[in-house]
C-alpha positions in Angstrom: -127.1 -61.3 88.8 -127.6 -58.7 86.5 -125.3 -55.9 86.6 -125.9 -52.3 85.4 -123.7 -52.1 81.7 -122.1 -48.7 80.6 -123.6 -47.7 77.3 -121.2 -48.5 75.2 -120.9 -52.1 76.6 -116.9 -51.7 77.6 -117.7 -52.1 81.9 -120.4 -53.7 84.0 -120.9 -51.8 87.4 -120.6 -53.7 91.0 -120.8 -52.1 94.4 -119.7 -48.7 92.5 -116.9 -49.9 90.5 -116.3 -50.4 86.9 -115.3 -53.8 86.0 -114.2 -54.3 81.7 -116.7 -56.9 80.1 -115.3 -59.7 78.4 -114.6 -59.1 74.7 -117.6 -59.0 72.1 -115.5 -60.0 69.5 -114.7 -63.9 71.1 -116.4 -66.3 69.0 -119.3 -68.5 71.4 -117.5 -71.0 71.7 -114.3 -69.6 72.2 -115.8 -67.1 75.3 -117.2 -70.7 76.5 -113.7 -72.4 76.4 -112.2 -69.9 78.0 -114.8 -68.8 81.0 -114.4 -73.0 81.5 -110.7 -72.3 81.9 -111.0 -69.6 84.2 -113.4 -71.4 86.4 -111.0 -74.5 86.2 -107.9 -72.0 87.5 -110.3 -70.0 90.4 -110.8 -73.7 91.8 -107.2 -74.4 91.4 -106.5 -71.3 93.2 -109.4 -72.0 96.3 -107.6 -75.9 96.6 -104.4 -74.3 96.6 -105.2 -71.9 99.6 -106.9 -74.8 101.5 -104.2 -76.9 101.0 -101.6 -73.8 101.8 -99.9 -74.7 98.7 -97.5 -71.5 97.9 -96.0 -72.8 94.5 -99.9 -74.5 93.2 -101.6 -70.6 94.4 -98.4 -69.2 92.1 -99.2 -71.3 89.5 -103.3 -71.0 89.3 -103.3 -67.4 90.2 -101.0 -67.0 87.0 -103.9 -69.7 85.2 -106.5 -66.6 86.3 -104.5 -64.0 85.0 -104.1 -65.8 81.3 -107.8 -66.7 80.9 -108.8 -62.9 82.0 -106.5 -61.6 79.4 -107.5 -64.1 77.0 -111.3 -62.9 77.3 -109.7 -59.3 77.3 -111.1 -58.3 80.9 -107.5 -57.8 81.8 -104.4 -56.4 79.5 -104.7 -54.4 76.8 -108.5 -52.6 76.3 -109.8 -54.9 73.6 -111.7 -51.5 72.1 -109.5 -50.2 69.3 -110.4 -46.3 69.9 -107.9 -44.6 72.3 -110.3 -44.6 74.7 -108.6 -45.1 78.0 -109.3 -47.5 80.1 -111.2 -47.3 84.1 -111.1 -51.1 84.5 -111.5 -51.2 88.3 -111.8 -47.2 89.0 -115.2 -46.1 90.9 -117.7 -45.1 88.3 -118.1 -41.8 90.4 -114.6 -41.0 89.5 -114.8 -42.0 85.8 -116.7 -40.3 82.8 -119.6 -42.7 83.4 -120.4 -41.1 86.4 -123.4 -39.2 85.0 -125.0 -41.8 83.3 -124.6 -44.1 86.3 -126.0 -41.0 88.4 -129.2 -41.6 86.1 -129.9 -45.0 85.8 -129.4 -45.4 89.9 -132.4 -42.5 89.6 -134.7 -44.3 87.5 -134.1 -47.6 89.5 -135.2 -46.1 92.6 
């Protein structure tokens, strides 16, 4: 899947909405260790609903949240200029709105 990337590299774009990237800063294998963690906790999470496990669901869901933060796709922008952050926000309602106005253009 490739997903349209807002120039300066901070969100990727899905069904309208801006979603942060993971951090460019993680070292390979570091990004590597963690996407494995993350992937280990969403399965976690899809056992635990099939098994209607309340306190395991808890438990993974709060394994997701850590591994997102670790990556910096959640928590604190991992950008160090002010800018805030739209993590989540429809790009038509963000200040990427114009440039995501012009590359669905010059898809078409």
């Amino acid at each position: 899947m490739n997903h349209p990337v807002t120039p300066d590299g901070r969100y990727f774009v899905v069904r309208g909405r801006l979603w942060r990237c993971s951090d460019p800063a993680l070292s390979a294998p570091d990004r590597a260790r963690l996407v494995k963690q993350l992937m280990a906790a969403r399965r976690g999470v899809r056992t635990a609903l099939q098994n209607g496990d309340e306190a395991s669901l808890a438990a993974a869901r709060s394994d997701v949240q850590s591994a997102k933060v670790a990556l910096g796709e959640r928590g604190p922008p991992w950008w160090t200029d002010g800018a805030p952050d739209h993590n989540r926000r429809l790009v038509r309602n963000s200040p990427y709105a114009a440039w995501f106005a012009r590359s669905n253009d010059a898809d078409e």
